[in-house]
C-alpha positions in Angstrom: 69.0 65.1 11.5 67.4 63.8 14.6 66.5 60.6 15.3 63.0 60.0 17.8 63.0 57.2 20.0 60.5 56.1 22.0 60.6 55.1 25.3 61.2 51.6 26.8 58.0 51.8 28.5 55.9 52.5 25.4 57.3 48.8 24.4 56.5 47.0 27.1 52.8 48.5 27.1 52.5 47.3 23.8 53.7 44.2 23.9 51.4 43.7 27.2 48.7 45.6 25.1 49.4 42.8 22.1 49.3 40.0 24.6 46.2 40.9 26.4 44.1 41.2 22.4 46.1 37.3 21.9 44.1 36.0 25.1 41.0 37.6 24.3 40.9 36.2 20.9 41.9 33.2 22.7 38.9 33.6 25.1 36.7 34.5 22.4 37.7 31.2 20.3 37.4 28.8 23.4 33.9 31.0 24.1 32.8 30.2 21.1 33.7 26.7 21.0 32.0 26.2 24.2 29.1 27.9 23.3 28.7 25.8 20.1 29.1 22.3 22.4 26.4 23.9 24.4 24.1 24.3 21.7 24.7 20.7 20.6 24.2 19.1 24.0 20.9 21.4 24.5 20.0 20.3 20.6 20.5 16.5 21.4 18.5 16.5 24.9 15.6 18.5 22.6 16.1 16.0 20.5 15.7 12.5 23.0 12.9 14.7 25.3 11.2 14.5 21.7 11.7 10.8 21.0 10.6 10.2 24.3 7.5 12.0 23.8 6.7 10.8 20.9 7.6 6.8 22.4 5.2 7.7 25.2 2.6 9.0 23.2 2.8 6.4 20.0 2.6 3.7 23.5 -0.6 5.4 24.9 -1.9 6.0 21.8 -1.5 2.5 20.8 -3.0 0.9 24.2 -5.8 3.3 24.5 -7.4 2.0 21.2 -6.5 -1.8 22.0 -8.4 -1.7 24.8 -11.2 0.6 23.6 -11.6 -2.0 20.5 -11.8 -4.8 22.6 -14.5 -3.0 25.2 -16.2 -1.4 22.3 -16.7 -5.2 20.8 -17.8 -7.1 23.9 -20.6 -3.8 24.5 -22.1 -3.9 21.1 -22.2 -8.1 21.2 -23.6 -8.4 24.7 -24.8 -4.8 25.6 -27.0 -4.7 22.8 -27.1 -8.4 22.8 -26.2 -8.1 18.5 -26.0 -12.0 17.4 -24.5 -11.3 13.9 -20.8 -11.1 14.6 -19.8 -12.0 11.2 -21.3 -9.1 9.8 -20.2 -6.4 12.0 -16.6 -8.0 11.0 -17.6 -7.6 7.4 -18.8 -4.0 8.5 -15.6 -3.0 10.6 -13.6 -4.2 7.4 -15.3 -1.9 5.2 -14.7 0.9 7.2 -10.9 0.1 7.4 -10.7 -0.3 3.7 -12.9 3.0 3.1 -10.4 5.0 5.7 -7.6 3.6 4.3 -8.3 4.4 -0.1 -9.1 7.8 0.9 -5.7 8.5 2.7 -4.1 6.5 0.0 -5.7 8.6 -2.8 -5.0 11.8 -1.1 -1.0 10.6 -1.0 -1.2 10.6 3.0 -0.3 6.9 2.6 1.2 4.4 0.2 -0.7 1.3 -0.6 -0.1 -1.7 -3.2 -2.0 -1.8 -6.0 -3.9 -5.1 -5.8 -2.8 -7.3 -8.4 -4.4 -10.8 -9.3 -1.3 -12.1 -8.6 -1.0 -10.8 -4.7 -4.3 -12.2 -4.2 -4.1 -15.2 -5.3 -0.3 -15.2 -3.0 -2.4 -13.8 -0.5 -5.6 -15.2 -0.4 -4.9 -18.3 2.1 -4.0 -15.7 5.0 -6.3 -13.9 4.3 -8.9 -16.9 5.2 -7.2 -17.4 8.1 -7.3 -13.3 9.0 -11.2 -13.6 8.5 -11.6 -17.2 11.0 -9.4 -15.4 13.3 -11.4 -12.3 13.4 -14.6 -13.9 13.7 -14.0 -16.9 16.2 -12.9 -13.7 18.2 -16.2 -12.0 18.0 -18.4 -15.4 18.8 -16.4 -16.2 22.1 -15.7 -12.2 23.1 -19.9 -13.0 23.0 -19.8 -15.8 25.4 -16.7 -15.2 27.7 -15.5 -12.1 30.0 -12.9 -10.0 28.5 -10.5 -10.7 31.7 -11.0 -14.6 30.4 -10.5 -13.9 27.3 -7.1 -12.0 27.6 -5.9 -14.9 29.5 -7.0 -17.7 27.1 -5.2 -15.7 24.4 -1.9 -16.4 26.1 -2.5 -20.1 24.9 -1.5 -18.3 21.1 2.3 -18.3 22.5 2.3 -21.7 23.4 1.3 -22.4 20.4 3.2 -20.4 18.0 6.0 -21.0 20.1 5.4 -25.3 19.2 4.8 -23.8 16.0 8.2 -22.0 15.3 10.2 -24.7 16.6 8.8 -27.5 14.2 8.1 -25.3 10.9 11.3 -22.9 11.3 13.7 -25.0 13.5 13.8 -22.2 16.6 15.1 -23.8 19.7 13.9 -21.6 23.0 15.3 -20.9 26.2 14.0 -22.5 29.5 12.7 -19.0 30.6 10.7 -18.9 27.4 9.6 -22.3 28.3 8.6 -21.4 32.2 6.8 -18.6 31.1 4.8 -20.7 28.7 4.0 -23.4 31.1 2.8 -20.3 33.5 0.2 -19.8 30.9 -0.9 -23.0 30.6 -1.5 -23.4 34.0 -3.3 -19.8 34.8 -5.6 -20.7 31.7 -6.9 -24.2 33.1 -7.3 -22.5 36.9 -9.1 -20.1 35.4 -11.5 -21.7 33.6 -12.4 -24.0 36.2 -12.8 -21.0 38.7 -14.7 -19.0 36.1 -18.3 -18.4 37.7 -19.4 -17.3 34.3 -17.9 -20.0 32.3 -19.6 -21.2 29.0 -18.5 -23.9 26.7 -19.3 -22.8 23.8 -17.2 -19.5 24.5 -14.6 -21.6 26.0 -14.5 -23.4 22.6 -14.3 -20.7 20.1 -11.5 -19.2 21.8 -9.7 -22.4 21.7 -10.9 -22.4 17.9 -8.8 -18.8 17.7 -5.8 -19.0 19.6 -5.4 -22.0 17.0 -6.0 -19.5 14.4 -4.3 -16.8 15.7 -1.0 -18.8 15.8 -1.8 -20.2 12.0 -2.1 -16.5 11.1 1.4 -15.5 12.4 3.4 -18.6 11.3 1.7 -18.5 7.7 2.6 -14.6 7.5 5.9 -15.4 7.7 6.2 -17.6 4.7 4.0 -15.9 2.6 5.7 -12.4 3.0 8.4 -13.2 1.5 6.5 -14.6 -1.8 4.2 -11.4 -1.7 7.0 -8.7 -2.2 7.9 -10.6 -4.9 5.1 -10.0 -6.8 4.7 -6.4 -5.8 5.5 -3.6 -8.2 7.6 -2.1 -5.7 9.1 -5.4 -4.5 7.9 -4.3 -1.3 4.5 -4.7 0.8 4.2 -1.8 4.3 1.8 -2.5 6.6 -0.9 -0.1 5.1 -0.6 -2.1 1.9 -1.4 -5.3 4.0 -4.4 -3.9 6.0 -5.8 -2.8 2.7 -5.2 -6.3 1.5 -6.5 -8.5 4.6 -9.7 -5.7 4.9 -10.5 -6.0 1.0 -10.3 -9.9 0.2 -12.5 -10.4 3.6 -15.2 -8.6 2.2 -16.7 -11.1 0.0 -15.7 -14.2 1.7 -17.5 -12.1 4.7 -20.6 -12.2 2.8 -20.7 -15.5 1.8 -20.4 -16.4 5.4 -23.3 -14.3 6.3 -25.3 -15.9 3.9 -24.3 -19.2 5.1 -24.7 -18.5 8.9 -28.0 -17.0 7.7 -27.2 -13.6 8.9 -29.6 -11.7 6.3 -32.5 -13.3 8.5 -31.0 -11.8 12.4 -30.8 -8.3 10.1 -34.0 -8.1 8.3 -35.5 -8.9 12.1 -33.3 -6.6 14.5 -34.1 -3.3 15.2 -31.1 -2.6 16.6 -30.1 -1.4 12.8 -32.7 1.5 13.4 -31.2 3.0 16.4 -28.6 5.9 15.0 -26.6 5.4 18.3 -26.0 1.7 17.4 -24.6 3.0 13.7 -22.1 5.3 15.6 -20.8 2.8 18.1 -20.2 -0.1 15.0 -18.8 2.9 13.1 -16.6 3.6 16.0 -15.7 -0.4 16.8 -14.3 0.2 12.9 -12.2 3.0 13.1 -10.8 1.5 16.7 -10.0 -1.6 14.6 -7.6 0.9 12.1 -6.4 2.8 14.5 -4.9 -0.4 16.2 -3.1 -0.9 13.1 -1.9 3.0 12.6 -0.6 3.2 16.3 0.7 -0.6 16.5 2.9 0.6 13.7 3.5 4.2 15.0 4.6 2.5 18.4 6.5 -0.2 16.7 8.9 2.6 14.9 9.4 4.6 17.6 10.6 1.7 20.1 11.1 -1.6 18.5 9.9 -5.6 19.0 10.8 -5.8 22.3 9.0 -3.0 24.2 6.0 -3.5 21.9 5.6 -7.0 23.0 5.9 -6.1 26.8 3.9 -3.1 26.0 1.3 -4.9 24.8 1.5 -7.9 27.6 1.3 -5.2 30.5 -1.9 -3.8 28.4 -3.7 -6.5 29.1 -3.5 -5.5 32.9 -5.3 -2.6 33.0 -7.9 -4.4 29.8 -9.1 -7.0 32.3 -9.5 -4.8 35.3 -12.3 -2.6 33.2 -13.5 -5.6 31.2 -14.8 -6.7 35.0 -15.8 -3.5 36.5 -17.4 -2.2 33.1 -19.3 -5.2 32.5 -19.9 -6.4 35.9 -18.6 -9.8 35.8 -18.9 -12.3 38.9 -16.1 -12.9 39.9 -14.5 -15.4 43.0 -11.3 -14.8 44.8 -9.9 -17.8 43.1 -10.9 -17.0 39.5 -9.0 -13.4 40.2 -6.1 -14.8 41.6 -5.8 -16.9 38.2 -6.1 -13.9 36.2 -3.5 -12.0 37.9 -1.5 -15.3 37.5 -2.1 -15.4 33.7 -1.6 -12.1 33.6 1.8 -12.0 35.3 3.3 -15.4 33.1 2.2 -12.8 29.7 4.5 -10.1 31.6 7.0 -13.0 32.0 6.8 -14.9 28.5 7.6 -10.9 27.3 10.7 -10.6 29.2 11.8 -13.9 28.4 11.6 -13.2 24.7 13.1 -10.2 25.2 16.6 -11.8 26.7 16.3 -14.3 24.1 16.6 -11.7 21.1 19.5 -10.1 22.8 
């Protein structure tokens, strides 16, 4: 019987043979495991380039239509020269409330059914809403929009008085600088406004007052409005359907008070089709401040959307002047800038005061 044996060489190939298929498992594991880190690196920076997109565009989207709203407003009060500002409140409210049941009813949106009960919680700031949106039309009538951006700055002060007696909120001296800023670029600049009129000058006083009521008196009443919800909960959809609904009929008792029927009958400005499409427009601008406001809010958060919103007013003023022609000194500039710069400030300081 013979026995076959195989040669020492034959062993050694193997064994190098068995080695080298070890490594290149090896190689293909640790390939493999480096390919699948690569795919989630590439996966999360696909993933931030989107969220920044999205940030950049919600941001754009959201100061584009601020600022158009605004420019849209002061063009159809003193372009066309239209002396019924209650009612094209009343008709930029119905718009919103029209726009905003047909996305409801479609299921685009979620909305609130309006219950006796929410009204009735909501119905005191919703008196405030409507004051705040029409002492805004009567001195956006009177004043220059770069005046106007920087008398709204006087709202901070305000609210800020406001928060620290109603809710017991102490702020920082930064916070406090920055208000005093205002302050001080509001008085220069209206005693260097060339175009200054009291009246304006007064209703805007008449709405940062309101403004600031309308903020603080949100807060509390919030809380007792989810209560009565079905859901327990109120979005922001459900409270621009709310606020645009209940103004309706206190808007028209207004009109009838201010005599508005009378300017309407007379005007022919409500024959022009062009002057339709630009109100129409001045409505949907109004909703689409509340959609992208929102948009912007959930894609950043408080912060950037306050200093988002105080840079804004930069670019607002500079076409409010050059759009509408304003006369304008070197002085009265220099106090815009000014006022403009402390609303970049106040921002910032709030911002190192949440964190």
């Amino acid at each position: 019987m013979r026995i076959c044996t195989l040669p020492q060489e034959y062993f050694l190939k193997s064994s190098f043979l068995m080695k080298s298929l070890d490594k290149d498992d090896e190689t293909d594991l640790e390939k493999g495991k480096f390919l699948e880190k690569d795919r989630e690196k590439t996966t999360r920076s696909h993933r931030a380039i989107a969220a920044h997109n999205k940030a950049l565009l919600s941001g754009l989207a959201y100061c584009i239509s601020s600022c158009c709203m605004i420019l849209v407003n002061k063009y159809v009060l003193s372009g066309y020269g239209f002396n019924a500002g209650i009612s094209l409140m009343l008709y930029q409210n119905f718009v919103s409330v029209v726009v905003v049941s047909v996305l409801s009813f479609f299921g685009v949106i979620s909305t609130e059914p309006l219950t006796w009960r929410l009204i009735k919680v909501w119905l005191p700031v919703n008196v405030i809403f409507v004051g705040m949106l029409i002492t805004s039309m009567f001195s956006l009538k009177y004043i220059n929009v770069a005046m106007v951006t920087v008398l709204k700055n006087v709202t901070n002060v305000i609210t800020a008085i406001g928060e620290m007696y109603l809710f017991n909120k102490h702020h920082d001296n930064r916070v406090w600088a920055a208000l005093f800023l205002m302050i001080i670029s509001a008085i220069s600049g209206g005693i260097t406004d060339l175009s200054f009129h009291a009246v304006g000058y007064t209703w805007q006083i008449i709405n940062c007052f309101l403004t600031a009521s309308y903020s603080l008196t949100l807060r509390r009443v919030m809380d007792t409005a989810k209560q009565v919800t079905k859901s327990g909960d109120l979005n922001e959809f459900s409270m621009v359907l709310l606020n645009n609904t209940l103004s309706i009929p206190l808007g028209v008792l207004l009109i009838l008070i201010f005599n508005e029927v009378d300017y309407l009958s007379k005007t022919p400005l409500l024959r022009l089709p062009i002057f339709w499409l630009v109100i129409t427009l001045s409505g949907l601008l109004g909703l689409a401040i509340s959609f992208t406001s929102m948009w912007f809010l959930h894609q950043t958060g408080a912060t950037t959307y306050s200093l988002v919103g105080s840079l804004n007013k930069i670019p607002l003023s500079v076409a409010g002047i050059l759009l509408f022609h304003v006369p304008t000194s070197l002085e009265n500039s220099a106090s815009i800038f000014f006022g403009l710069l402390a609303g970049v400030f106040f921002a910032r300081a709030k911002m190192r005061e949440r964190s």
